[in-house]
C-alpha positions in Angstrom: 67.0 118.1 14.6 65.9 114.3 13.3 66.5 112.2 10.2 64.2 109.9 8.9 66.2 107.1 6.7 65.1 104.5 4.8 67.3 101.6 4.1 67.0 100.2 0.2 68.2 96.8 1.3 66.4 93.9 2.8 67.0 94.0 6.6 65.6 94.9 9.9 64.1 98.1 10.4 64.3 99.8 7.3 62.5 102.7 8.2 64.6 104.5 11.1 64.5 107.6 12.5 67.5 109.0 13.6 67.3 112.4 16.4 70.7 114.3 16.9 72.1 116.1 19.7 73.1 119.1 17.6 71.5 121.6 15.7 72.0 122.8 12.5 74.4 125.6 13.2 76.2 122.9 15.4 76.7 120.5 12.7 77.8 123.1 10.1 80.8 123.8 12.7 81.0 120.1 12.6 81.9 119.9 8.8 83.8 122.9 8.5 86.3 122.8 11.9 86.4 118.7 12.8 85.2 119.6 16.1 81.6 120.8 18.1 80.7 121.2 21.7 77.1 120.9 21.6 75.1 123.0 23.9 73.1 120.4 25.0 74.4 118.1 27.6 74.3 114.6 29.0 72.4 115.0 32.4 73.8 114.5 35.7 72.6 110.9 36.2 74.1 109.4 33.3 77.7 110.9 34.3 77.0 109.5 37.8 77.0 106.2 36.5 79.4 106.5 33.5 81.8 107.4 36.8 80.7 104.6 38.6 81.7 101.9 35.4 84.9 103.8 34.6 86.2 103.7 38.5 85.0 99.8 38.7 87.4 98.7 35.8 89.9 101.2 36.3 90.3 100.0 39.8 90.2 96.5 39.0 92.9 97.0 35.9 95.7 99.0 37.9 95.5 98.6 41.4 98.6 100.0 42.2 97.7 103.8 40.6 101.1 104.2 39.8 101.0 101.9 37.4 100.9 103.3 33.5 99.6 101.7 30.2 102.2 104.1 28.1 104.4 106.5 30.3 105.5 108.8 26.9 103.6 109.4 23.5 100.5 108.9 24.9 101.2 108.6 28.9 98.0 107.5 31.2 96.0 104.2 32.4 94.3 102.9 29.3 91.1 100.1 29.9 90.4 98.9 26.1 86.7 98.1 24.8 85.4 99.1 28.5 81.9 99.0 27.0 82.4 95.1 26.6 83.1 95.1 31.0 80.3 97.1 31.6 77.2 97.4 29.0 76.4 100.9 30.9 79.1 102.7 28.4 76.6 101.4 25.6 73.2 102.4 27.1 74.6 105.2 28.7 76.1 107.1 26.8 75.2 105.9 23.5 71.5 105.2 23.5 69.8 106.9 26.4 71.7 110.1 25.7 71.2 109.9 21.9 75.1 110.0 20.6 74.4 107.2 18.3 71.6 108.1 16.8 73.7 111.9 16.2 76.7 110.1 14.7 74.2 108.2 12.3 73.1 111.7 11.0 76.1 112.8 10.1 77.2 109.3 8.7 74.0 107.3 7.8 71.6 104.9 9.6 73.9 102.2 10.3 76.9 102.7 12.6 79.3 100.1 14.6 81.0 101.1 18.0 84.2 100.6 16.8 86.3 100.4 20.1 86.3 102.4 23.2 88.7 103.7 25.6 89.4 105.0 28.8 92.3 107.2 29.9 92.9 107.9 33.2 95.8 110.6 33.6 96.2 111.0 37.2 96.9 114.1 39.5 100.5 116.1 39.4 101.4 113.2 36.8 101.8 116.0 33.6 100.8 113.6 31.8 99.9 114.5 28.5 99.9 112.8 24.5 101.5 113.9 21.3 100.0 115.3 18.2 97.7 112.6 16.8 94.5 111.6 14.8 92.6 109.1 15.9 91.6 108.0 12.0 93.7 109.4 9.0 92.3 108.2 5.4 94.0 110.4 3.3 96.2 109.9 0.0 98.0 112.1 -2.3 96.4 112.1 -4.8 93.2 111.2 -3.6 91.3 108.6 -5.5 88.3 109.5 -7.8 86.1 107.3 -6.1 87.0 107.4 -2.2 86.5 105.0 -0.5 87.9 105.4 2.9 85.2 106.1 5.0 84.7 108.9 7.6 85.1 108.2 11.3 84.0 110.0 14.3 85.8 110.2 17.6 83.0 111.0 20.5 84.9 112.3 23.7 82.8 112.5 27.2 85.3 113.8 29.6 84.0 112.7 33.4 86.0 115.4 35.0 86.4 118.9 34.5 89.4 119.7 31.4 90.7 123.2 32.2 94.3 124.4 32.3 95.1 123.0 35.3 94.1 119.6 34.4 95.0 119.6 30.5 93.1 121.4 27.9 92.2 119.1 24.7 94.2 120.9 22.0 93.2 121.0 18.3 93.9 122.2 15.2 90.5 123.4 13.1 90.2 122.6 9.9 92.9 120.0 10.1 90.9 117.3 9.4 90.9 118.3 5.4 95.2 118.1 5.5 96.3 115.5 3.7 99.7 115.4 6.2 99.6 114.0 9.5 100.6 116.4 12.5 104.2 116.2 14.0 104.8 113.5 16.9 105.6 116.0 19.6 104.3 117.7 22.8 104.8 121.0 21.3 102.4 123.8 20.6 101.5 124.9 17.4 100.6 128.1 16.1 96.9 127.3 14.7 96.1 124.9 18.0 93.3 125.7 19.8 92.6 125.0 23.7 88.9 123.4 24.6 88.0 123.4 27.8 85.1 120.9 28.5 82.9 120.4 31.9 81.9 117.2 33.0 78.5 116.1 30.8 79.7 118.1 27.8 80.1 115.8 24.2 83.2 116.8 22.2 82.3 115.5 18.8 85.3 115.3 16.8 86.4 114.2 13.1 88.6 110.8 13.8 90.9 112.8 11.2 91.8 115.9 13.1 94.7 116.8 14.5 94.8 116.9 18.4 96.2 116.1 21.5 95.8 116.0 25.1 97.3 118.9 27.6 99.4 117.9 31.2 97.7 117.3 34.0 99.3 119.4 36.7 95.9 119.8 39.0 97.3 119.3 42.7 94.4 117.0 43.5 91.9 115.6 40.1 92.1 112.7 38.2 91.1 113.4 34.4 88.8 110.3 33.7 88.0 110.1 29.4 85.9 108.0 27.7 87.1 107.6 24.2 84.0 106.2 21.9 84.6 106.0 17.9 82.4 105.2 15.5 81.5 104.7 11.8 79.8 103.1 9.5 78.7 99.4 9.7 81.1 98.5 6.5 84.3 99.2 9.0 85.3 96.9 10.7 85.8 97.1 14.6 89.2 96.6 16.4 90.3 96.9 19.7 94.5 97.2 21.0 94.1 94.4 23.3 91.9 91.2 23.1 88.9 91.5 25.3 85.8 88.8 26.5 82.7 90.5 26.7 81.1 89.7 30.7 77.5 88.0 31.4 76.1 91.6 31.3 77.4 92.3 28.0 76.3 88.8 27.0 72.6 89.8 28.7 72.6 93.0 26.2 73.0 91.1 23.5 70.6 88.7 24.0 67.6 91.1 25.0 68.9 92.8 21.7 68.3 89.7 19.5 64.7 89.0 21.5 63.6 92.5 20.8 64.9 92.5 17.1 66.6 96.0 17.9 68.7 96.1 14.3 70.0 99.6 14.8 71.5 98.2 18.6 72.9 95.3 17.2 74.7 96.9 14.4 76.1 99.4 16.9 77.8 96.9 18.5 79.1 95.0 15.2 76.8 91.9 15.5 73.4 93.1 12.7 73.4 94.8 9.3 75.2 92.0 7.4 74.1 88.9 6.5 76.7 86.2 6.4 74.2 83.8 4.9 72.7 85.5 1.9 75.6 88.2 1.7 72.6 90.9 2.1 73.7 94.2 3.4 
């Protein structure tokens, strides 16, 4: 399914169309449980290289793989804005395999990358994370005019996620709650266990409640890439300071030569006007 936008404001590209991943039964289970596997799936090559980026800065940000970013809550190797490293987690997996241009029919033309992440939990470890959302708006009461805008959480898992190597657990629905989920490992009655193979997209409401399962496999690393996204108007952040390399630099550039509006507001640099305050 597509969506052709037009943008009332003067900038770049006002006319844009927008092709999603999902069809419309997929992105009514979207709205009503937080979560969707779509059926179709990033092809082989794309993984293959995703792989290939997330081992280079892994390697290069724990040598020693005993080394942990967090070793309780949330325990695993964590590489921050990896996207920034290596520009293939943009063109990869957001462009070339059209997640962006999904995400911007659920939220609107013009989306920013807000941060990435990769979490590496590594064999036998049982590593696992608490109940969490990623995103959580929500007041009591809620305002007559919200204005908290929606997030979306985009998940591409690089190795199998079975129960041996930690389901993603979830709670449908939760998304809507206006409480945030307990901080513990344990079950809850309403979770449910997703099981995801390698080149499958977990799109996922920021807001829901979730959490990531052990890791007892004897032998397989569970290698995630964390992308979340939103509208333009939020700003993005990142845990740790990060410079952006040459090839980021590179993408950038051949962005501005090209005039690719949609690109550059996806990475937080178009869709605002600093100059004439034009949005």
């Amino acid at each position: 399914m597509s969506v052709t936008y037009t943008i009332h404001s003067p900038v770049a590209q006002p006319e844009r169309e927008c092709v999603s991943i999902l069809d419309p039964d997929e992105e009514h289970t979207f709205l009503r449980d937080g979560l969707v596997l779509p059926r179709r799936r990033m092809p082989a090559a794309s993984i293959a290289g995703l792989r290939a980026a997330v081992d280079a800065l892994v390697a290069e940000r724990f040598p020693d793989a005993a080394e942990r970013t967090y070793r309780e809550e949330f325990a695993g190797q964590y590489v921050r804005d990896g996207h920034k490293q290596d520009p293939r987690i943009v063109t990869g997996a957001l462009v070339a395999f059209p997640i962006a241009d999904t995400v911007r029919c659920l939220l609107g033309p013009r989306v920013v990358l807000r941060n990435s992440n990769i979490r590496v939990t590594q064999p036998g470890s049982g590593e696992d994370t608490i109940w969490h959302t990623d995103y959580r708006p929500h007041t009591t009461p809620a305002p007559p005019l919200p204005s908290a805008p929606p997030v979306i959480t985009v998940l591409l898992y690089l190795d199998a996620i079975n129960v041996e190597t930690g389901p993603l657990f979830v709670v449908p629905g939760s998304h809507m709650w206006a409480e945030q989920p307990p901080a513990t490992h344990d079950d809850l009655d309403e979770q449910v266990a997703v099981c995801v193979q390698p080149g499958q997209v977990v799109l996922m409401n920021a807001a829901l409640w979730h959490r990531g399962g052990p890791n007892h496999s004897p032998t397989i690393r569970r290698r995630l890439l964390t992308l979340q996204l939103s509208g333009i108007f939020t700003a993005p952040f990142n845990f740790e300071p990060s410079l952006p390399t040459p090839a980021y630099q590179q993408l950038i550039e051949q962005a501005r030569a090209r005039r690719d509006e949609p690109l550059l507001e996806l990475l937080g640099l178009g869709g605002i006007n600093p100059t004439t305050g034009n949005y």
